[in-house]
C-alpha positions in Angstrom: -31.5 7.1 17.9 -29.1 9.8 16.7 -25.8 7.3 17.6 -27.5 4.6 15.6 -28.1 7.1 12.5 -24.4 8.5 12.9 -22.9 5.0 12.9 -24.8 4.0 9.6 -23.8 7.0 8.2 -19.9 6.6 9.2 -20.2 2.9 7.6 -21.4 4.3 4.7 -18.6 6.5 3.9 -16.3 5.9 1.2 -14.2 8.6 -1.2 -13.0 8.5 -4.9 -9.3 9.0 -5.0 -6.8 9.0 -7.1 -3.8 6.8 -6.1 -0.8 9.4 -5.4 1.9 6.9 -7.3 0.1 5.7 -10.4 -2.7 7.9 -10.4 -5.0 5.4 -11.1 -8.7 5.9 -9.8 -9.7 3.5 -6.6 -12.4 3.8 -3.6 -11.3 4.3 0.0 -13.7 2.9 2.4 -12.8 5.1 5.2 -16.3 3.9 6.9 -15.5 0.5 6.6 -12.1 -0.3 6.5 -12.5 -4.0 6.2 -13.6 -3.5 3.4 -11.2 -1.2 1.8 -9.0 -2.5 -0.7 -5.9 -2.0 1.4 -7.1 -4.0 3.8 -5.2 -7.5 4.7 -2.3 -5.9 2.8 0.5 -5.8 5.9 3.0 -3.7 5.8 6.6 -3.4 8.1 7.8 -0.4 9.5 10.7 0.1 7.3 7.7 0.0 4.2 4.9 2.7 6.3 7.7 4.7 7.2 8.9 4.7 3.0 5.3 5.7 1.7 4.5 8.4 4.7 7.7 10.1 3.8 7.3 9.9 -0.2 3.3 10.2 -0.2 1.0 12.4 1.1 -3.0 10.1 0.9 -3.7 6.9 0.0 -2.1 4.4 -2.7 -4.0 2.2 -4.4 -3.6 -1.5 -3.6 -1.3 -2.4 -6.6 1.4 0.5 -5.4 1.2 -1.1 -1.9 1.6 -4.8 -3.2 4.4 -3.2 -5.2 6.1 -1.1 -2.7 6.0 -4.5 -0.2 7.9 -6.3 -3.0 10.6 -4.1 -3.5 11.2 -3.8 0.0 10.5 -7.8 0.6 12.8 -9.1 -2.8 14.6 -6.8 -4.6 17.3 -6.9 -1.9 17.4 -10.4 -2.6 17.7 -9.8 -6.1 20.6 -7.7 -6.1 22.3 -10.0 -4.2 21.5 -12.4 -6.2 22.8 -10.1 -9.1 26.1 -9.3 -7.4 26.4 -13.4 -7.1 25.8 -13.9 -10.6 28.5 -11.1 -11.7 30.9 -12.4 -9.2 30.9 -15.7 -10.5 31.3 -14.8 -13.9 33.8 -12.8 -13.7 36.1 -15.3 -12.5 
């Protein structure tokens, strides 16, 4: 019975936290992580390896959604950019 108990209890867990790049206030669902609001979000490598080194716990899913687009687009953007300038300055 105690396993059962201990399972139910580790589902139920969850934390307040504060996001560590906005500070805004969101709940980790450690228990549950389908559930979590980070959950689906996918991340590469390059990304993980950018908030591990720049962040210390969570983000809130925002941050993540807006970390993914700057690695995803801006890029593409500043090409894009450079294009632009290029062109008019000739």
């Amino acid at each position: 019975m105690r396993g059962r108990f201990y399972y139910l209890y580790v589902m139920s867990l969850h934390e307040s936290k504060s996001c560590g790049r906005c500070q805004s206030p969101f709940e980790c669902k450690v228990g549950n992580i389908a559930q979590c609001q980070c959950s689906g979000i996918s991340l590469s490598d390059e990304e993980k390896k950018f908030i591990a080194g720049n962040y210390v716990d969570c983000l809130c899913r925002s941050c993540l959604l807006d970390i993914q687009r700057e690695f995803r687009y801006k890029p593409t953007e500043e090409k894009l950019k450079f294009l632009q300038t290029t062109v008019r300055n000739r």
